[in-house]
matplotlib code that plots the C-alpha trace (Angstrom):
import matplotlib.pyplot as plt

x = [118.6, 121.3, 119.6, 121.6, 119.7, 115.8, 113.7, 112.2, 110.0, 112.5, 115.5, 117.9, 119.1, 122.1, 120.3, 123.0, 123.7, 126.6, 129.1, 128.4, 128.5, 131.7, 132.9, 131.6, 133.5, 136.6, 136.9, 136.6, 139.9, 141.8, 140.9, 141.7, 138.2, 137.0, 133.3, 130.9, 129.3, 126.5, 124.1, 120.4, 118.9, 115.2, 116.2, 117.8, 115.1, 112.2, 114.6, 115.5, 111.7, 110.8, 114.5, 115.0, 118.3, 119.5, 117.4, 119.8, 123.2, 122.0, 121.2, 124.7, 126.0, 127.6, 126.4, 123.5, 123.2, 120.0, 121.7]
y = [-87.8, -85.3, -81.6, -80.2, -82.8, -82.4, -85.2, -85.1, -87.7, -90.2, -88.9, -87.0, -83.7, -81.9, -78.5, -75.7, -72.4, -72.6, -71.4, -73.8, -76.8, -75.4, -75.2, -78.7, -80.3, -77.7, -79.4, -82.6, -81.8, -80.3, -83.1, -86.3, -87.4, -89.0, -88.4, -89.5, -86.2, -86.4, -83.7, -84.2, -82.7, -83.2, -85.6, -87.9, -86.9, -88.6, -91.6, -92.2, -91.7, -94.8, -96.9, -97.9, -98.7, -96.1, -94.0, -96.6, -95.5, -91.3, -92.7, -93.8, -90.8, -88.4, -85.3, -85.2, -81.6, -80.2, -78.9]
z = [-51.6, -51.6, -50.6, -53.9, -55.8, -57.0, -58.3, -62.1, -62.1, -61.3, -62.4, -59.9, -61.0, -59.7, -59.1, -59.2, -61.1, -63.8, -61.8, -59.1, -61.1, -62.0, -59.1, -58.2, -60.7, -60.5, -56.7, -57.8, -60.2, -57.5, -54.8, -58.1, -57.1, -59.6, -60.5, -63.6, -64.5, -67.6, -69.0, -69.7, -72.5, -73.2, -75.6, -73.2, -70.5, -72.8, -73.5, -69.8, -69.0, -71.0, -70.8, -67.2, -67.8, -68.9, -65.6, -63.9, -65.4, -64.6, -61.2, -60.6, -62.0, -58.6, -61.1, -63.3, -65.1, -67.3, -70.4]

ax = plt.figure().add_subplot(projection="3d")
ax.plot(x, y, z, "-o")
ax.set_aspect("equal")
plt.show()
């Protein structure tokens, strides 16, 4: 797993300040990389606890951010 990402009981979250995640995606922008980027709420976080495929779709996400 990716040293920037932590591990919520089974869901991987981008762990960064907000002005890293900005800057995250801002070089994404500038480099025309394209990247899936979705925010978790704790909401979604009890939905993708109990929907694997929707833990599935978060998984494939390159950026995963707690709202």
């Amino acid at each position: 797993m990716d040293k920037k990402k932590i591990n919520v009981l089974g869901i991987k979250i981008f762990n960064a300040t907000k002005h890293d995640a900005v800057i995250e995606i801002a070089n994404a922008v500038e480099s025309k990389t394209k990247k899936t980027v979705m925010f978790l709420n704790a909401n979604n976080f009890t939905i993708a606890s109990d929907d694997r495929k929707y833990r599935e779709i978060l998984d494939r996400a390159d950026y995963v951010f707690g709202d």
